[in-house]
C-alpha positions as CSV (number, residue, x, y, z in Angstrom):
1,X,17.2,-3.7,-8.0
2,X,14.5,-0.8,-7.6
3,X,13.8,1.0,-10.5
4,X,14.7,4.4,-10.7
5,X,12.2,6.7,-10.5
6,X,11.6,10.1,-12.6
7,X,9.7,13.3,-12.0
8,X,8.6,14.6,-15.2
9,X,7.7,19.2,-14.5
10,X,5.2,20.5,-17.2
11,X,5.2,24.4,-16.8
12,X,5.0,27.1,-19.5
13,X,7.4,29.2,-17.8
14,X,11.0,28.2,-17.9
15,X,12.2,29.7,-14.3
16,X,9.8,27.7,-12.7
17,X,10.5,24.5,-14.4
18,X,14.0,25.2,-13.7
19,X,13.6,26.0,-10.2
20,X,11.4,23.0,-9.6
21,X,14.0,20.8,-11.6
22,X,17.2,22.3,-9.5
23,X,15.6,21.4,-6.3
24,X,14.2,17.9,-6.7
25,X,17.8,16.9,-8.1
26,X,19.3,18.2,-5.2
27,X,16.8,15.9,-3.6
28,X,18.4,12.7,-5.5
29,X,15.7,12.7,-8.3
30,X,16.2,12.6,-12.2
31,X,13.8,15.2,-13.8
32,X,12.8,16.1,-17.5
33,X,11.6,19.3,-18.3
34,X,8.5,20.2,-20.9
35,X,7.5,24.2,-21.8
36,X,3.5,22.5,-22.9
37,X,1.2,19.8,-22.4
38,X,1.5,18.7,-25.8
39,X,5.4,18.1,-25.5
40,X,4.8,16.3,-22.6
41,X,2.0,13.9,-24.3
42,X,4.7,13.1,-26.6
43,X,6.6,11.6,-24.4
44,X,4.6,10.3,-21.5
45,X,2.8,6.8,-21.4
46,X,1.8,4.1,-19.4
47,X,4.1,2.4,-17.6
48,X,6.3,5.6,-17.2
49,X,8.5,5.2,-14.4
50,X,7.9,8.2,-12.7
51,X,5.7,10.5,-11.9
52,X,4.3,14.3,-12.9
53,X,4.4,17.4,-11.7
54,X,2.1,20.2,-13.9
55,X,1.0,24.1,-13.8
56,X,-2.5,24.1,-14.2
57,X,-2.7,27.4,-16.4
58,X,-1.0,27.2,-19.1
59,X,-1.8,28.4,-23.1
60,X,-2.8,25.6,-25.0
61,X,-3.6,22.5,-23.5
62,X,-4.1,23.6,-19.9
63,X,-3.1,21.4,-16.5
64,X,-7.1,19.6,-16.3
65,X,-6.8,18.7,-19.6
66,X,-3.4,17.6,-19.6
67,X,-4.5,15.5,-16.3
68,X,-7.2,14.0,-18.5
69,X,-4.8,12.5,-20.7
70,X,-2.5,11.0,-18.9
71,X,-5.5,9.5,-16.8
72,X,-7.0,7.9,-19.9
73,X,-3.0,7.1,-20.8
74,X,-2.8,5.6,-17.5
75,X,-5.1,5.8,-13.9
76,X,-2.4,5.1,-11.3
77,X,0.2,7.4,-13.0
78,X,0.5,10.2,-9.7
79,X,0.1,13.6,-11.3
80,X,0.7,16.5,-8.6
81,X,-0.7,19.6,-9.9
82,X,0.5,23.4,-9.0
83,X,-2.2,25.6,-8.4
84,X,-2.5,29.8,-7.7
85,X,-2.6,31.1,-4.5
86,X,-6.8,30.4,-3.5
87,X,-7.7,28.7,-6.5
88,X,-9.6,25.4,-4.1
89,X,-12.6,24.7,-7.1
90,X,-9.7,23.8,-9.4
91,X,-7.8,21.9,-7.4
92,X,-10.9,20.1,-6.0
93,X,-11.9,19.4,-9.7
94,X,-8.4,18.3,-10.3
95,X,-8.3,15.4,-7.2
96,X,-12.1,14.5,-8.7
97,X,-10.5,13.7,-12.0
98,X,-7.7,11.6,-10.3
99,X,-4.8,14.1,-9.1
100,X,-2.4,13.0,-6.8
101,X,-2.4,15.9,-5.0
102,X,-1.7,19.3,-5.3
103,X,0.5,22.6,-4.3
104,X,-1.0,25.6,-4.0
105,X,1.4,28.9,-4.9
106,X,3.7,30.1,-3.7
107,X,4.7,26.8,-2.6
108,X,7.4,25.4,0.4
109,X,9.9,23.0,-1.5
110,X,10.4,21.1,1.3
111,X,6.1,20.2,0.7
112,X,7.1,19.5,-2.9
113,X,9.9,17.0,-2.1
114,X,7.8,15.5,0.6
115,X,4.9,14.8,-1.7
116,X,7.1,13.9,-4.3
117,X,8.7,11.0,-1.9
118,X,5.4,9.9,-1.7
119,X,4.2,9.8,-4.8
120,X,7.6,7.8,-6.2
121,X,7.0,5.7,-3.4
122,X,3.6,4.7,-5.0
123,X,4.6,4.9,-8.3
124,X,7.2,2.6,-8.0
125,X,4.7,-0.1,-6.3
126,X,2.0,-0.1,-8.6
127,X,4.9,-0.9,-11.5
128,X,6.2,-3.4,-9.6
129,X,3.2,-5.1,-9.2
130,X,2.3,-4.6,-12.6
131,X,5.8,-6.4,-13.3
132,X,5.1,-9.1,-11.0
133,X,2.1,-9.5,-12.9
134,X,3.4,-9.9,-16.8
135,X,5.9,-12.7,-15.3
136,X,3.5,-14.6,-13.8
137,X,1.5,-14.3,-16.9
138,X,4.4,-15.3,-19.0
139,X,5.8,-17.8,-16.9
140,X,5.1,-19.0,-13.6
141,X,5.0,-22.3,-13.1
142,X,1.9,-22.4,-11.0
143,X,-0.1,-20.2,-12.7
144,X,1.0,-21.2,-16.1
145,X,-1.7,-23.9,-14.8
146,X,-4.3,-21.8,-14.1
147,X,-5.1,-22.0,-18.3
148,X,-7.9,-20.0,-19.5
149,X,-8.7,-16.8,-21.1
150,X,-12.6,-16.4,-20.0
151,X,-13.3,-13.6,-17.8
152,X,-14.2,-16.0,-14.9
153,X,-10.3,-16.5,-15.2
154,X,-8.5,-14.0,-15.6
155,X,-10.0,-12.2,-12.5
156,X,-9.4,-15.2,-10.7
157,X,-5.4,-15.1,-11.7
158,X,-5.8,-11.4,-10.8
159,X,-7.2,-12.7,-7.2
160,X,-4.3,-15.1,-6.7
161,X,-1.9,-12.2,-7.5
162,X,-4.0,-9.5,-5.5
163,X,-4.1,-11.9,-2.3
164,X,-1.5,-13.5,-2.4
165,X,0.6,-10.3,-2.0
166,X,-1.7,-10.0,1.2
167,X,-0.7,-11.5,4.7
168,X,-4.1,-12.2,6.5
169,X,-5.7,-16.0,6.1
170,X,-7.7,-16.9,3.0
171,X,-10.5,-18.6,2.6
172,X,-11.0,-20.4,-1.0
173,X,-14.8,-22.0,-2.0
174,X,-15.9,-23.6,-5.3
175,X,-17.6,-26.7,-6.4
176,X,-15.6,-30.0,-6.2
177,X,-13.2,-30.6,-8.8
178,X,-12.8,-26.7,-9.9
179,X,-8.9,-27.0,-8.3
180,X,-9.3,-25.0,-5.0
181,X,-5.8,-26.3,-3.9
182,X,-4.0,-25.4,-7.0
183,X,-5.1,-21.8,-5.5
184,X,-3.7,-22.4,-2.6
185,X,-0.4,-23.3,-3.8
186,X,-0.5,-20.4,-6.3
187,X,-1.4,-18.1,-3.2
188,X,1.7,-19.7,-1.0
189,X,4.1,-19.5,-4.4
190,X,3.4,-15.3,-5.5
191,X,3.7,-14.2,-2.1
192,X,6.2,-13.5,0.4
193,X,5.7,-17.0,2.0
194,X,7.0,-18.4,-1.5
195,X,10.4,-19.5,0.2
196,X,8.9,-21.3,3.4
197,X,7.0,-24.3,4.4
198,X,3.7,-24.9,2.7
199,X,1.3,-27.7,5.2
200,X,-1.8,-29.0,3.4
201,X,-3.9,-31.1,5.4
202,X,-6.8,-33.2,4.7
203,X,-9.5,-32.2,7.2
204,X,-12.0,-34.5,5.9
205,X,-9.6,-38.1,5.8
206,X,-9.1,-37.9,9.9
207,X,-11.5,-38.7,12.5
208,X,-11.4,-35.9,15.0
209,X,-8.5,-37.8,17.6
210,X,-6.6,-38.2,14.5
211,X,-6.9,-34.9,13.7
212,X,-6.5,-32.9,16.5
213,X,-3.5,-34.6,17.3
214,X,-1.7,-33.8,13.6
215,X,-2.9,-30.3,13.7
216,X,-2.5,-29.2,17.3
217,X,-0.4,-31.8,18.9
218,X,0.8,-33.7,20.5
219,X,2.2,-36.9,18.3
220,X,2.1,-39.7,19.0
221,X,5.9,-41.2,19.8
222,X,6.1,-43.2,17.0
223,X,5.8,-40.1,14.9
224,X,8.0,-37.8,13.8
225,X,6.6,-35.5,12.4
226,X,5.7,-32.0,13.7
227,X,2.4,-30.9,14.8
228,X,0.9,-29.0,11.5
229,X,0.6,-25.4,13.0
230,X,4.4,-25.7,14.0
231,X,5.5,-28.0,11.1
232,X,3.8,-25.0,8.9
233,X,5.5,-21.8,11.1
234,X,6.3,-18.8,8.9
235,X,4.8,-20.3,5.8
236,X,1.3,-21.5,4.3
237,X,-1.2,-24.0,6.3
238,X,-3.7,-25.1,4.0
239,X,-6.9,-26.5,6.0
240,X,-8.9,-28.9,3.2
241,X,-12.2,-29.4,3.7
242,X,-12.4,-27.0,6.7
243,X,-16.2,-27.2,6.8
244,X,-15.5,-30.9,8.3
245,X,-13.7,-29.6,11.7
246,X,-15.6,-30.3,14.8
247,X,-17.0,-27.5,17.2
248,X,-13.4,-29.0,19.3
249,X,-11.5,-28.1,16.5
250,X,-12.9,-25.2,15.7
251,X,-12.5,-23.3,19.0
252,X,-8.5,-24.4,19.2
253,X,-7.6,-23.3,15.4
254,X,-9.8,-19.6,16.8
255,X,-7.7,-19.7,19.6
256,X,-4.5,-20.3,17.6
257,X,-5.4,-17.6,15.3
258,X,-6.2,-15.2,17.6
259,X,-3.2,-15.9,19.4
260,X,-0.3,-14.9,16.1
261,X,-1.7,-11.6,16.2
262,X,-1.4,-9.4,12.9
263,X,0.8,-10.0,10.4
264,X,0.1,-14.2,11.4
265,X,3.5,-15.6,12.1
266,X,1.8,-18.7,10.1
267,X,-0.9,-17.6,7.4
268,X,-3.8,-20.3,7.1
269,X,-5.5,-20.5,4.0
270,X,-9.1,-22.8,4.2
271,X,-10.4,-24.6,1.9
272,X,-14.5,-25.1,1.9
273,X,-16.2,-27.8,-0.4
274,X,-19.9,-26.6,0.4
275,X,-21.6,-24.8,-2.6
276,X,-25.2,-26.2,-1.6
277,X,-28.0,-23.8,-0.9
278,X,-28.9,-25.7,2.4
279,X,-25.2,-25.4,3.8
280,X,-22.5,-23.5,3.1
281,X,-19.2,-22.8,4.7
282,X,-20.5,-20.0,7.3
283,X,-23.2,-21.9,7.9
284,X,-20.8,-25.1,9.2
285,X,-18.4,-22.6,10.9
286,X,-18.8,-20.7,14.0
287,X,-19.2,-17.3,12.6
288,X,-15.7,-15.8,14.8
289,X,-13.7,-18.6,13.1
290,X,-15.7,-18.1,9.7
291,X,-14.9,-14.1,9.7
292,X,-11.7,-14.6,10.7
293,X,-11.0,-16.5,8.1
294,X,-12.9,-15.0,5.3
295,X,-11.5,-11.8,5.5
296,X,-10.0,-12.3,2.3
297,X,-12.0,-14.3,0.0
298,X,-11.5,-16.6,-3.6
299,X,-14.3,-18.3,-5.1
300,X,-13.2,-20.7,-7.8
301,X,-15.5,-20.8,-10.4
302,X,-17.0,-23.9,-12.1
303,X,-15.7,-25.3,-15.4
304,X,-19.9,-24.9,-16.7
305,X,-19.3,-20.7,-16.3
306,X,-15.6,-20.7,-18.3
307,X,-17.1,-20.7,-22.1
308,X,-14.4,-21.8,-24.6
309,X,-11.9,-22.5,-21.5
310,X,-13.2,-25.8,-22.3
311,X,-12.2,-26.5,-25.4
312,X,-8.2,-25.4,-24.6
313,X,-8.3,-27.5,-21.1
314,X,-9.6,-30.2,-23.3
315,X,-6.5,-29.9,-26.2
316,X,-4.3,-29.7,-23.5
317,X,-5.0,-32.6,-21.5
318,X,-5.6,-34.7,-24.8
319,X,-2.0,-33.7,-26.1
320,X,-0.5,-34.5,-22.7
321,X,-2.6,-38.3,-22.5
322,X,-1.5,-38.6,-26.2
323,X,2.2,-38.3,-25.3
324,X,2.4,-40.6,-22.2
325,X,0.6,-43.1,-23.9
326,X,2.4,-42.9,-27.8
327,X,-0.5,-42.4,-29.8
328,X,-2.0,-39.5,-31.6
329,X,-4.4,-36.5,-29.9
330,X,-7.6,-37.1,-30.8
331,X,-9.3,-35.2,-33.4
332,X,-12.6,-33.0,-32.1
333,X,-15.7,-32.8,-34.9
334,X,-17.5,-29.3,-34.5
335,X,-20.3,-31.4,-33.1
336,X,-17.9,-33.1,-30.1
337,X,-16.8,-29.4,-30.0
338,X,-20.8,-27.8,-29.2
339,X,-21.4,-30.8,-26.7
340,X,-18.0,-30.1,-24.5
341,X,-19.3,-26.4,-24.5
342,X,-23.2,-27.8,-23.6
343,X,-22.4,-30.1,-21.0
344,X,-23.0,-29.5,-17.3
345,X,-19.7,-30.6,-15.7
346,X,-20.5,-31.5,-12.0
347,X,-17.9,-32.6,-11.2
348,X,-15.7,-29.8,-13.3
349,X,-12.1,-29.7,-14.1
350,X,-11.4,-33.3,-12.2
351,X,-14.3,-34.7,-14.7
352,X,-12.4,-32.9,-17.4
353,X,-9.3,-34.5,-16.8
354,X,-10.7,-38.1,-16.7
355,X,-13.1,-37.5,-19.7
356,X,-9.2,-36.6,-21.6
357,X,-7.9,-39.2,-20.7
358,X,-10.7,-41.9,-21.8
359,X,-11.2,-40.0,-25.1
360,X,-7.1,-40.7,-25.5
361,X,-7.1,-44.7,-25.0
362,X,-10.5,-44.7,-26.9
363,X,-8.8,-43.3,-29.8
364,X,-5.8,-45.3,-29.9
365,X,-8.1,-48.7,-30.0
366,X,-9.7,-46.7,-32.8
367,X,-13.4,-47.0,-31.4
368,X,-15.9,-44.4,-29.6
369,X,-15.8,-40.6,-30.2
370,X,-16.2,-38.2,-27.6
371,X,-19.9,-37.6,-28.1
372,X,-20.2,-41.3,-26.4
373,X,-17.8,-41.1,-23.9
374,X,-20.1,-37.3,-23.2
375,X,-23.5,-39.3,-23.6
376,X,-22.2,-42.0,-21.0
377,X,-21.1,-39.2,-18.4
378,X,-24.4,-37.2,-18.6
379,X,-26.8,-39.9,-19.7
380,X,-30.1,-37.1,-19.3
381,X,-27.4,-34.8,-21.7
382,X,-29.6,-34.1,-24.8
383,X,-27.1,-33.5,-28.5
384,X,-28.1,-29.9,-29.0
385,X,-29.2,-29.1,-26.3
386,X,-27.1,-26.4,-24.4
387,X,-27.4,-25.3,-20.5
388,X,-26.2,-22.2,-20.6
389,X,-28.0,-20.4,-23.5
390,X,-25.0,-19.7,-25.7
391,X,-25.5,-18.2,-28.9
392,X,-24.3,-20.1,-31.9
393,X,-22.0,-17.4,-32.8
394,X,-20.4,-18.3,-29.9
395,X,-19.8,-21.8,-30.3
396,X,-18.7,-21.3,-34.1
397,X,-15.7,-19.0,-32.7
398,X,-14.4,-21.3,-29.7
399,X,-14.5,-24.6,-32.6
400,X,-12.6,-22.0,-34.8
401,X,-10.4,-21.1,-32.2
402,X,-9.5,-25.0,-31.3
403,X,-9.0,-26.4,-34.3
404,X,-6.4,-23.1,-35.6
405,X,-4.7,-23.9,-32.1
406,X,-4.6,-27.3,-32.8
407,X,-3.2,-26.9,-36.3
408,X,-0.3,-24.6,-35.0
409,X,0.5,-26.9,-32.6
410,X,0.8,-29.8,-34.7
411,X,2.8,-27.9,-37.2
412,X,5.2,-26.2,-34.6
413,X,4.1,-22.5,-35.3
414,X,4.6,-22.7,-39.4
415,X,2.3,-20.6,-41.0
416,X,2.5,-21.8,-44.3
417,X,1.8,-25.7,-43.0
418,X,-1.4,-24.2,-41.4
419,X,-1.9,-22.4,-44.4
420,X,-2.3,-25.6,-46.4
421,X,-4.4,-27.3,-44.2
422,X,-6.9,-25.2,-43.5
423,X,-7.0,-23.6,-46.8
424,X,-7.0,-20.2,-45.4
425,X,-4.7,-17.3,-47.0
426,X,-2.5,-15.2,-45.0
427,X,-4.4,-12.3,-44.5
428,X,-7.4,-14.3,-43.3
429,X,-5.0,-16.7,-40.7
430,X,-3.6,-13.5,-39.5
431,X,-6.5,-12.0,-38.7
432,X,-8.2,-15.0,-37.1
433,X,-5.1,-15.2,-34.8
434,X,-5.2,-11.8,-33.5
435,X,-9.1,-11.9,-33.0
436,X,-8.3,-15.1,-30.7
437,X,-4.9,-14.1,-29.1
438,X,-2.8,-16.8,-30.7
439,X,0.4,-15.8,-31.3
440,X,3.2,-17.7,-33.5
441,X,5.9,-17.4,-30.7
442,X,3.8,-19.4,-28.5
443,X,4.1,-23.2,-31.0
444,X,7.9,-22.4,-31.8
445,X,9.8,-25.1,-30.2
């Protein structure tokens, strides 16, 4: 159900906020009426659901200072300021500072309701979104797997939610192993595709007959499947390995594309593999089937650029190994700690996973640590040695951060448990918690 949205009138004189107010409820909107800029501060914030409408002379705080605010408060909130009759510097200097737009006295209502439909119209999207946002955050399946709070990662979840509320094609890139298709499926699940087909094919596991015939048709009699491009109508094709396609294959998916117009009746999002100086993706696509499908762009970044990313991927996995296989998580020294953080990851969240899962069985013969199972991965790997320059400082926090993670988790969220273990008082837990975003709720089962 759409939110309902209000019009909040700032004006020092009490006709005019009470002319403004009579008209826009006669329009169908809810208003609220403050004599000051002050009184209004009181009450507005982000997140309002609604919008402003503000004199700009006023005693006391004045209209551009009052916009000022409530653009520190909150950037997208649409602020519509009333202006005197020939007073353009102030209401240029009132759009510089982020105005939604103005009215200039004496003023038509019919403008006013007009620009106020607009600006609820806005309003209303940007909370939305910013709605849409927080759930995913707290808990979308999809990208409850995107884990990680470097800054690598959240602007990638921000990507995901920014694009995947887009219609055009997508086109993902990043090293092997950094999960370019769990993008995909995150793209296909927070859009408005969520509800229909989703196609991934392997471009790279079919020789070019093979190929051709799955993606374009027609099957062969013994299948019954549908060609992908249909099989995938109205939802998400996802192209893996697209870099692979033949110069064939290439001009029939342009010619498909071109042909589904704008919005695509089927949106295709590509997956490219090449991260190599000497060949990239636009270099192994014609460049009409390249920009067509680049127009909107995700580049996934590698697990060696995600700092202490590491570390949680690595508890994670560990606790999830430890379960299927009935034997306890194991422990991580601050030294295993510094040499997860140092290590070069080629092959990136895929090495990850398997490096888990090895630690896991290792632990439950009860030989090997993790440094081992590290040295044996990246044999040229020196101990201290890191590859991305890190101060210690650095590495101190992320260890810290693992092992009070860790704790909580073992002890199901209970403070005095963790307490006890780590010999840290209250104060000092609480503190350490809010510096690293870990929040009791979180280990409550």
């Amino acid at each position: 159900m759409a939110q309902a949205m209000k019009i909040a009138i700032v004006d020092d004189e009490k006709d005019m906020r009470q002319s403004i107010s009579q008209w826009l409820a006669l329009s169908g909107y809810d208003t609220e009426s403050f004599a000051s800029g002050e009184e209004a501060l009181r009450q507005l914030g982000q997140d309002y659901p609604g919008i402003v409408i503000s004199d700009i002379k006023m005693p006391g705080m004045d209209g551009i200072q009052l916009l000022k605010k409530l653009m520190g408060l909150d950037s997208a909130l649409p602020v519509i300021m009333i202006t005197g009759h020939g007073d353009v510097p102030i209401a240029v200097e009132a759009m510089r500072i982020g105005a939604y737009d103005f009215l200039e006295k004496p003023f038509n209502p019919d403008r006013m309701s007009e620009l106020a439909k607009k600006a609820t119209n806005a309003r209303r999207l940007t909370l939305d979104n910013r709605q849409l946002r927080r759930e995913l955050s707290d808990g979308g399946q999809i990208m409850q797997k995107l884990i990680g709070q470097s800054p690598a990662m959240e602007r990638l979840r921000e990507d995901v939610l920014d694009l995947g509320q887009a219609d055009g094609h997508v086109l993902i890139e990043g090293e092997t192993g950094t999960g370019k298709t769990l993008i995909a499926h995150a793209l296909h699940a927070v859009g408005s595709r969520a509800g229909k087909r989703f196609v991934l094919l392997p471009c790279a596991a079919m020789d070019e007959t093979a190929l051709m015939k799955r993606l374009f048709g027609p099957m062969d009699p013994e299948d019954s499947r549908l060609p992908a491009m249909e099989e995938a109508r109205g939802g998400t094709l996802v192209l893996e390995d697209i870099e692979s396609l033949s110069d064939a294959a290439q001009a029939r998916l342009l010619s498909v594309i071109n042909d589904q117009g704008t919005p695509p009746e089927t949106r295709i999002v590509a997956i490219c593999n090449l991260q190599d100086e000497g060949r990239t993706c636009e270099t192994a696509l014609r460049s009409d089937l390249f920009y067509r499908l680049a127009a909107l762009r995700i580049t996934v970044p590698p697990l060696r650029q995600r700092g202490e990313d590491i570390l949680t991927l690595f508890t994670r996995l560990s606790e999830q190994y430890a379960d299927e296989y009935g034997c306890d998580t194991p422990q991580v020294t601050a030294q295993e700690a510094a040499q997860l953080l140092q290590a070069p990851w080629p092959g990136n969240v895929r090495q990850l996973i398997n490096l888990a899962e090895r630690a896991v069985l290792q632990s439950r013969r009860g030989t090997g640590t993790i440094a081992s199972l590290l040295m044996n991965d990246h044999e040229d790997m020196q101990p201290v040695m890191t590859t991305e320059g890190k101060p210690l400082k650095e590495y101190v926090e992320a260890f810290e951060r693992m092992l009070i993670d860790n704790t909580m988790r073992r002890h199901k969220g209970s403070i005095s448990a963790v307490m006890d273990e780590l010999c840290l008082p209250r104060r000092t837990l609480n503190e350490k918690m809010a510096k690293y975003g870990l929040q009791r709720s979180d280990y409550l089962d």
